[in-house]
PADO-635802 format. One record per residue (C-alpha): residue in three letters; x, y, z. Coordinates in steps of 0.1 Angstrom, whole numbers, plus 5000, padded with zeros to 4 digits. Last residue first. Example, Ala and Ser with C-alpha at 12.3 -4.5 7.8 and 13.67 -1.06 7.14 Angstrom:
PADO-635802
fise SER east 5137 north 4989 up 5071
fise ALA east 5123 north 4955 up 5078
***
This chain:
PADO-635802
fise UNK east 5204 north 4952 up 5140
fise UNK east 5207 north 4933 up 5103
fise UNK east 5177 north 4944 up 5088
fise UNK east 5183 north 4984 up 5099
fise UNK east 5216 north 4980 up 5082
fise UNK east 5203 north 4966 up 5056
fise UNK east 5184 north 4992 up 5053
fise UNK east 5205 north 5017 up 5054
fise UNK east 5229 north 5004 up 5033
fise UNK east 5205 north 5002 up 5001
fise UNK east 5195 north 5040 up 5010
fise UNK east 5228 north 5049 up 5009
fise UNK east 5238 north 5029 up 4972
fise UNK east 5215 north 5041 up 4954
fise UNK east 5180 north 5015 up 4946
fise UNK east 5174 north 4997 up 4919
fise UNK east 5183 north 4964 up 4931
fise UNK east 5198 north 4943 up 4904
fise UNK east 5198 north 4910 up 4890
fise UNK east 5218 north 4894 up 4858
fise UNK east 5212 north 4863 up 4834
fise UNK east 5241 north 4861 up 4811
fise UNK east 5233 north 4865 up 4773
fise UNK east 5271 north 4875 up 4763
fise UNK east 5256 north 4907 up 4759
fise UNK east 5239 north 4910 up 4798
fise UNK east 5206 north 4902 up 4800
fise UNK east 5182 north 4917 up 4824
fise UNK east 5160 north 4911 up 4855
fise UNK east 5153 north 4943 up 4879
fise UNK east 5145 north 4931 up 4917
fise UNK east 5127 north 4952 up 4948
fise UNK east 5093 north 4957 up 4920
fise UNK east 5067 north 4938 up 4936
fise UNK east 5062 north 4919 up 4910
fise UNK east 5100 north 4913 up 4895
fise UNK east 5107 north 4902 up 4930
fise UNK east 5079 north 4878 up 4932
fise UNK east 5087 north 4862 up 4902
fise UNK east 5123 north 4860 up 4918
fise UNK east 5109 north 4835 up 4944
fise UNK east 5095 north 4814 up 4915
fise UNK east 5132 north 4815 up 4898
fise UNK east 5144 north 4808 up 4928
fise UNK east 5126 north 4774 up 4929
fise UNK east 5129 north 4763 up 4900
fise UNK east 5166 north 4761 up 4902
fise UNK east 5163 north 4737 up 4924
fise UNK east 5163 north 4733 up 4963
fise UNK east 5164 north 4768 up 4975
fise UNK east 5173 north 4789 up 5008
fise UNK east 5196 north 4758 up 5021
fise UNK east 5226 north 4784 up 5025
fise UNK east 5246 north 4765 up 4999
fise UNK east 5219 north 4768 up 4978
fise UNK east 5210 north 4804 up 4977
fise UNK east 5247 north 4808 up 4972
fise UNK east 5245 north 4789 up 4941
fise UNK east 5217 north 4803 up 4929
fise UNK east 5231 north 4835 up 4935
fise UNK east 5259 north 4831 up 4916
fise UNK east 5242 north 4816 up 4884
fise UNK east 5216 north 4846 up 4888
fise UNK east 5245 north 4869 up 4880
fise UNK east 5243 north 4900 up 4904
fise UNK east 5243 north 4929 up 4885
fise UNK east 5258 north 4964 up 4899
fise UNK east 5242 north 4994 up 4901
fise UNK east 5264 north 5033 up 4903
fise UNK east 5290 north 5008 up 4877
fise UNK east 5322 north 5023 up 4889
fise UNK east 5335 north 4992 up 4910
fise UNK east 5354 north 5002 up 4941
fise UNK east 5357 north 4975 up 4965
fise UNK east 5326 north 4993 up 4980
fise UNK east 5305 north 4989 up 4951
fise UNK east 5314 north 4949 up 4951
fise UNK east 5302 north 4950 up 4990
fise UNK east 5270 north 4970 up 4986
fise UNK east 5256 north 4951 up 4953
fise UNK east 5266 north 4916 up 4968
fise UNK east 5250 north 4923 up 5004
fise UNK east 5216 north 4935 up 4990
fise UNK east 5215 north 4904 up 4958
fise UNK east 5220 north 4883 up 4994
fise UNK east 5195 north 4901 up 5014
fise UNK east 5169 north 4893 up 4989
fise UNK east 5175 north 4855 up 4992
fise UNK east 5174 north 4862 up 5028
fise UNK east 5136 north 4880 up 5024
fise UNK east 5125 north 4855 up 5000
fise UNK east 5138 north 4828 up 5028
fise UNK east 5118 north 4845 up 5058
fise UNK east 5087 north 4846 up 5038
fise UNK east 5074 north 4885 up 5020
fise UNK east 5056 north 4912 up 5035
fise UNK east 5081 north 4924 up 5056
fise UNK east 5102 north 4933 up 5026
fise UNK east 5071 north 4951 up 5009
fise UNK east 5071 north 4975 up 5038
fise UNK east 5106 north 4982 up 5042
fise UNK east 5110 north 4989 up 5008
fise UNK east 5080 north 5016 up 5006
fise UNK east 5096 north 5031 up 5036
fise UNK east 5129 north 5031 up 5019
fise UNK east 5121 north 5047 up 4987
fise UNK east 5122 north 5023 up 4959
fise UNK east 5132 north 5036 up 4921
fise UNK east 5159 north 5052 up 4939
fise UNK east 5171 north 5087 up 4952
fise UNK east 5133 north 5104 up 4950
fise UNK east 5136 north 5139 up 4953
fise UNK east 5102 north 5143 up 4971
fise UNK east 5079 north 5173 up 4965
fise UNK east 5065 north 5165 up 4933
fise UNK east 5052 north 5137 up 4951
fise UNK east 5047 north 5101 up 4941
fise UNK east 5026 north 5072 up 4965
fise UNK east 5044 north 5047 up 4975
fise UNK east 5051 north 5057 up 5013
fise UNK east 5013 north 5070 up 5018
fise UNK east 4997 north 5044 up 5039
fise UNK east 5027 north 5042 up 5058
fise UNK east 5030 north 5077 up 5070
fise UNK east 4995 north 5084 up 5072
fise UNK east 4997 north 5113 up 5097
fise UNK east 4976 north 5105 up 5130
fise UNK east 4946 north 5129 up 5141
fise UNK east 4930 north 5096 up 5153
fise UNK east 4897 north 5096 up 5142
fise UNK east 4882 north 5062 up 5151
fise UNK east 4845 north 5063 up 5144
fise UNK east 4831 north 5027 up 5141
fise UNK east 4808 north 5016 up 5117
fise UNK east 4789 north 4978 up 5121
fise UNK east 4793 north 4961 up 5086
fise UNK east 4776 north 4927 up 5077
fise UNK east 4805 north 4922 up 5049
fise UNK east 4779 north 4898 up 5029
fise UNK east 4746 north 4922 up 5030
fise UNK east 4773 north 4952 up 5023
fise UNK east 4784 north 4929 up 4991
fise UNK east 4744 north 4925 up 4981
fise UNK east 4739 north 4960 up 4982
fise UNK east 4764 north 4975 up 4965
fise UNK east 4798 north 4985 up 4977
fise UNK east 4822 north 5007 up 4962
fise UNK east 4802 north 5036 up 4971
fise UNK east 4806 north 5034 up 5004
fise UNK east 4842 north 5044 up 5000
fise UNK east 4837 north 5077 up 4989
fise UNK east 4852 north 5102 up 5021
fise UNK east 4886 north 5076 up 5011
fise UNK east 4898 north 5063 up 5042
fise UNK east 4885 north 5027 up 5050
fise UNK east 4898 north 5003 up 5077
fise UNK east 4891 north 4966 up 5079
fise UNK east 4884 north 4942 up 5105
fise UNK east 4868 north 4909 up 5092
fise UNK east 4860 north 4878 up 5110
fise UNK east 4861 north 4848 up 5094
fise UNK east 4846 north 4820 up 5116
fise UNK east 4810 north 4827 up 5102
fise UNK east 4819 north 4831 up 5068
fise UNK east 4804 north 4862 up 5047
fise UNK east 4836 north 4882 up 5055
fise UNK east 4853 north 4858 up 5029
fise UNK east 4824 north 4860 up 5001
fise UNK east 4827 north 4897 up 5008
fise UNK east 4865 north 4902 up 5002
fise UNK east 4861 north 4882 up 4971
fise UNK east 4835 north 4906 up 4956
fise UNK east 4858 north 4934 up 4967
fise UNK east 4885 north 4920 up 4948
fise UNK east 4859 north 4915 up 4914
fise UNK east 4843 north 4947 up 4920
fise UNK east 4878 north 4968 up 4921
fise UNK east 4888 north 4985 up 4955
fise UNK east 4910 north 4963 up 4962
fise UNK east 4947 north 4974 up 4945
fise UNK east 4941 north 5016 up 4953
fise UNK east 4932 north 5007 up 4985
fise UNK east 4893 north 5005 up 4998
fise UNK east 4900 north 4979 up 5020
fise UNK east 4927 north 5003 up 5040
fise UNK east 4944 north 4982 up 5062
fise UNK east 4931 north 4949 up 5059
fise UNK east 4928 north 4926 up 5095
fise UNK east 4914 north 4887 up 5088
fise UNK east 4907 north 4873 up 5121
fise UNK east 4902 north 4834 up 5111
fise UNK east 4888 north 4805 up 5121
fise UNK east 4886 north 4765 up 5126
fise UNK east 4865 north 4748 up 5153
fise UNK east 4835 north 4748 up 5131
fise UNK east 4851 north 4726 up 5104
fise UNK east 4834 north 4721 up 5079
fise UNK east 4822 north 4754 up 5070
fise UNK east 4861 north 4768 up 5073
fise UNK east 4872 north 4742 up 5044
fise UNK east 4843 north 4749 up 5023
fise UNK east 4848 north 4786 up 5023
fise UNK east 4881 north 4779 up 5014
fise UNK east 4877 north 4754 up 4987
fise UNK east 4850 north 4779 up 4970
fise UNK east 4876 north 4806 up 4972
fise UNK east 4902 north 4789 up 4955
fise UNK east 4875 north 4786 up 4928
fise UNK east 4867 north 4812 up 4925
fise UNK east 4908 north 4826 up 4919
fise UNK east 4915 north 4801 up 4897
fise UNK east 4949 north 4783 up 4902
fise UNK east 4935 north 4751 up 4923
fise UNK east 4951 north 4744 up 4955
fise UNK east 4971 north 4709 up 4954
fise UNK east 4979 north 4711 up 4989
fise UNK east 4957 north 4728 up 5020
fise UNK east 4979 north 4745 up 5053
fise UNK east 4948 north 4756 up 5058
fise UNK east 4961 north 4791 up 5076
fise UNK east 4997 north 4789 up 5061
fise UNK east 4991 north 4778 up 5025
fise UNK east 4955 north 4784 up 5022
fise UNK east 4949 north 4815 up 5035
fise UNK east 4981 north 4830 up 5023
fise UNK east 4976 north 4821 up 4988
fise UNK east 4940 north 4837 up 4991
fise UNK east 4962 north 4872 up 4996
fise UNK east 4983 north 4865 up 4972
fise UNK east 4955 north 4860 up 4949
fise UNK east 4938 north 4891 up 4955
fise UNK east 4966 north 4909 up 4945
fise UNK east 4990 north 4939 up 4963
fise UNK east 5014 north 4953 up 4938
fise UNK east 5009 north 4990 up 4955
fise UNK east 5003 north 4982 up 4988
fise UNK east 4977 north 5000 up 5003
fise UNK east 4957 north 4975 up 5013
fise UNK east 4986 north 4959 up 5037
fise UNK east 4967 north 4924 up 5047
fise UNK east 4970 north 4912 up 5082
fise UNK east 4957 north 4875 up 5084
fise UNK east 4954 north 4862 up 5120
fise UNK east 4954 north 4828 up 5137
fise UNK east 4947 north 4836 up 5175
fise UNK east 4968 north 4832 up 5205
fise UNK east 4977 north 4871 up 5206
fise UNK east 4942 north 4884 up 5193
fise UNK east 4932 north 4909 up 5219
fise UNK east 4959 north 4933 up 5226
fise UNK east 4984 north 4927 up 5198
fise UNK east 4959 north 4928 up 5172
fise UNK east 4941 north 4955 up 5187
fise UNK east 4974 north 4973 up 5190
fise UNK east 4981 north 4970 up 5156
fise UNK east 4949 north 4982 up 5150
fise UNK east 4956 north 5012 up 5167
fise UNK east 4985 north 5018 up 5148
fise UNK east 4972 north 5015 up 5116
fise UNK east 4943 north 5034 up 5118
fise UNK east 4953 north 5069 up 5104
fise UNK east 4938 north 5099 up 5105
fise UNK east 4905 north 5113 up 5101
fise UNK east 4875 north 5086 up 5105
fise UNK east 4864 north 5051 up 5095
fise UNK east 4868 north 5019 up 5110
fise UNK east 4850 north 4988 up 5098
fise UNK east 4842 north 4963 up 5121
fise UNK east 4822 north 4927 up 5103
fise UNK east 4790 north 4917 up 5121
fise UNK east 4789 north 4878 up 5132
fise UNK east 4780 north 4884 up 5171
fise UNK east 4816 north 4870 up 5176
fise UNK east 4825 north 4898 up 5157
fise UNK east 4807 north 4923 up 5174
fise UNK east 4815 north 4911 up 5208
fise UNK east 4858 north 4915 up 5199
fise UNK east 4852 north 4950 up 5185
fise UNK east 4832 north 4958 up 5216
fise UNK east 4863 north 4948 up 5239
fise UNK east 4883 north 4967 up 5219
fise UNK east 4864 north 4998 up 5224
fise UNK east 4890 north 5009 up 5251
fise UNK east 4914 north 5016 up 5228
fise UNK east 4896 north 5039 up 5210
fise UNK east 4895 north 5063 up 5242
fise UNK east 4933 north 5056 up 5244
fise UNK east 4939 north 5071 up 5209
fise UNK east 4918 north 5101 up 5218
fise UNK east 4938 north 5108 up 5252
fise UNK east 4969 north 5101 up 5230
fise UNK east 4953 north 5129 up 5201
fise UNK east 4947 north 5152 up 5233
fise UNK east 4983 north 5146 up 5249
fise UNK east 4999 north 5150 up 5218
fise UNK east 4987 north 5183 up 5205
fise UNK east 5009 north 5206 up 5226
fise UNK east 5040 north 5190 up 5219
fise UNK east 5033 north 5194 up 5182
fise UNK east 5032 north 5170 up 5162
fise UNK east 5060 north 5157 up 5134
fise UNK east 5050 north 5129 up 5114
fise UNK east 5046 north 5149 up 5080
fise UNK east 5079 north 5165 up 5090
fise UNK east 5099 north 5134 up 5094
fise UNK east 5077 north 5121 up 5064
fise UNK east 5092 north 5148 up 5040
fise UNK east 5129 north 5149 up 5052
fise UNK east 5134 north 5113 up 5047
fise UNK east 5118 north 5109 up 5015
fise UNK east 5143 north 5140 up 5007
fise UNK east 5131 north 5174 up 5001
fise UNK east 5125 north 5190 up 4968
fise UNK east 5153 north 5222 up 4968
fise UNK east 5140 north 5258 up 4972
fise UNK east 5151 north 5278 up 4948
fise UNK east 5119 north 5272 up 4929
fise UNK east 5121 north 5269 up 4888
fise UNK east 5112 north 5236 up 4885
fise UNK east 5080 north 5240 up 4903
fise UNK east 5069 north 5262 up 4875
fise UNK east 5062 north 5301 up 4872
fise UNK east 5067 north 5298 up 4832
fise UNK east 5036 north 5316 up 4829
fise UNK east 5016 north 5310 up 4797
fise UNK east 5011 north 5344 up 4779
fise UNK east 4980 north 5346 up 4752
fise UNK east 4986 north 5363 up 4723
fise UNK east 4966 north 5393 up 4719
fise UNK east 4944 north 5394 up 4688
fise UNK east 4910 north 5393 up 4718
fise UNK east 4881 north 5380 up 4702
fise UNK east 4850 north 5396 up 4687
fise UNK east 4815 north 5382 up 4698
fise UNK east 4803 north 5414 up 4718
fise UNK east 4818 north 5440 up 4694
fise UNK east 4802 north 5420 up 4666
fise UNK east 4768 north 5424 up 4682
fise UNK east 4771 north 5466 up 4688
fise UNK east 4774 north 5475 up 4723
fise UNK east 4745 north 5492 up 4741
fise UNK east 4753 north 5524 up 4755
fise UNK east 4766 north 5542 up 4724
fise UNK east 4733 north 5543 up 4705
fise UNK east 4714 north 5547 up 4737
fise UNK east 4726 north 5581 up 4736
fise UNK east 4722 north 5590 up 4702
fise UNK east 4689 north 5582 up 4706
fise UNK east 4686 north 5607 up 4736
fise UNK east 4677 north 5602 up 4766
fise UNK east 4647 north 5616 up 4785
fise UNK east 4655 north 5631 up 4817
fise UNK east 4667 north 5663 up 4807
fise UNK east 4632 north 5683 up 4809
***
């Protein structure tokens, strides 16, 4: 019979141990297949969130239909904070429109705080800054950042009369989502005449919260999918994709602009205006320096500032947000700069101006 194998057989069957362990003497080839090498150009910022915002014709009857559905859940939102629970929207797409429209809809004659979460230089303190300075209109706040929360709970305690709809796009931003923010973000919600409304968009974002902070935010989850590109929520964040003409794209300009007062944002206007008109007379320099003697005189001949102080304080928050690079020229000279080309610097102020 055949059916019994051979020694010999077997032998050449099973592979010897050093066989099985040996490695390969070829070289390994990394391929040079790289996003460098495509023909295809990276697309301006432009470009890129025209077609992330583009839908089809088709689509936009069912995600308005959707939209308006949401819409009328406003009325809910309102009963649930006056009940004392914080809303926290959650789903695909984004939220910023419709809680714009919440905003508009249902808290016109009301003292609201809208905070930008996905802000890149965003900071806790700014954000108590605001609170205190324009909603307490308080004087003599202290620096630290409990205690500036200590006076504002105790300011909203005593005074039953006195409250706050505090909106935050995106709570679990890349600046928040820290214990020690969202342990301020808590304390706050935890106040009965502060009523949170917050969006979330990361699938983790529960897990930033323990127990004790979701016993102080007092969620109740609401299910907004909108089917809406994040255009906003994703103007400062870097793409391979993107040819990036400045250190600031517009939309991420735009964004921190409104964010600041009406005289940071003419004292910004003016460093705008000097940079566009000196490179239109001509000047080779791709970025030209405002000297900060110039501006400050400027700045106070349009009432803007009072002292010298005071600009440097509003340049502070230049520097930190990034619209304004600071250097020294040779002579030691103090000189300011938006780094940003020269089209996209004209286009906004364009858009500012109209």
């Amino acid at each position: 019979m055949s059916d019994e194998i051979s020694d010999s057989s077997v032998a050449t069957a099973v592979p010897e141990m050093e066989d099985y362990f040996s490695r390969s003497s070829s070289k390994a080839v990394t391929s040079n297949h790289t996003l460098n090498r495509l023909k295809t150009p990276r697309l301006a910022q432009g470009r890129l969130q025209h077609l992330l915002g583009k839908i089809e014709p088709s689509h936009k009857n069912a995600i308005n239909s959707l939209c308006k559905e949401h819409e009328s859940q406003f009325h809910k939102w309102m009963l649930a904070l006056r009940e004392g629970f914080s809303v926290i929207l959650y789903g695909v797409g984004s939220k910023r429109i419709l809680l714009q429209r919440f905003q508009d809809e249902c808290l016109q004659d009301k003292p609201v705080l809208m905070v930008n979460g996905f802000f890149p230089s965003l900071t806790i303190k700014e954000m108590l800054d605001c609170i205190t300075d324009d909603i307490l209109e308080l004087e003599n706040c202290p620096v630290n950042v409990h205690e500036c929360i200590d006076r504002i709970e105790s300011e909203f305690r005593s005074d039953p009369q006195l409250e706050l709809y505090f909106i935050v796009h995106n709570i679990d931003g890349p600046t928040l989502h820290t214990h020690k923010n969202q342990e301020i973000l808590s304390r706050l919600a935890r106040v009965d005449n502060i009523h949170l409304v917050a969006s979330v968009d990361h699938i983790n974002a529960p897990l930033i919260w323990d127990q004790k902070k979701l016993s102080r935010f007092n969620f109740l989850w609401w299910d907004v999918t909108s089917l809406l590109p994040y255009t906003s929520e994703t103007s400062f964040e870097t793409s391979m994709l993107v040819q990036h003409s400045g250190a600031v794209a517009l939309a991420s300009l735009r964004n921190v602009f409104q964010s600041l007062t009406s005289n940071a944002r003419q004292i910004f206007l003016i460093v705008a205006r000097y940079q566009l008109n000196n490179k239109f007379k001509g000047f080779k320099d791709p970025i030209l320096s405002l000297p900060f003697r110039d501006l400050y005189w400027q700045c106070r001949e349009s009432l803007l500032v009072s002292s010298d102080l005071a600009l440097r304080a509003q340049l502070t928050e230049f520097l930190d947000h990034h619209l304004v690079k600071y250097r020294r020229s040779i002579d030691g000279s103090e000189l300011l700069n938006i780094p940003v080309d020269h089209a996209t610097l004209t286009q906004f102020v364009d858009q500012q101006e109209k």
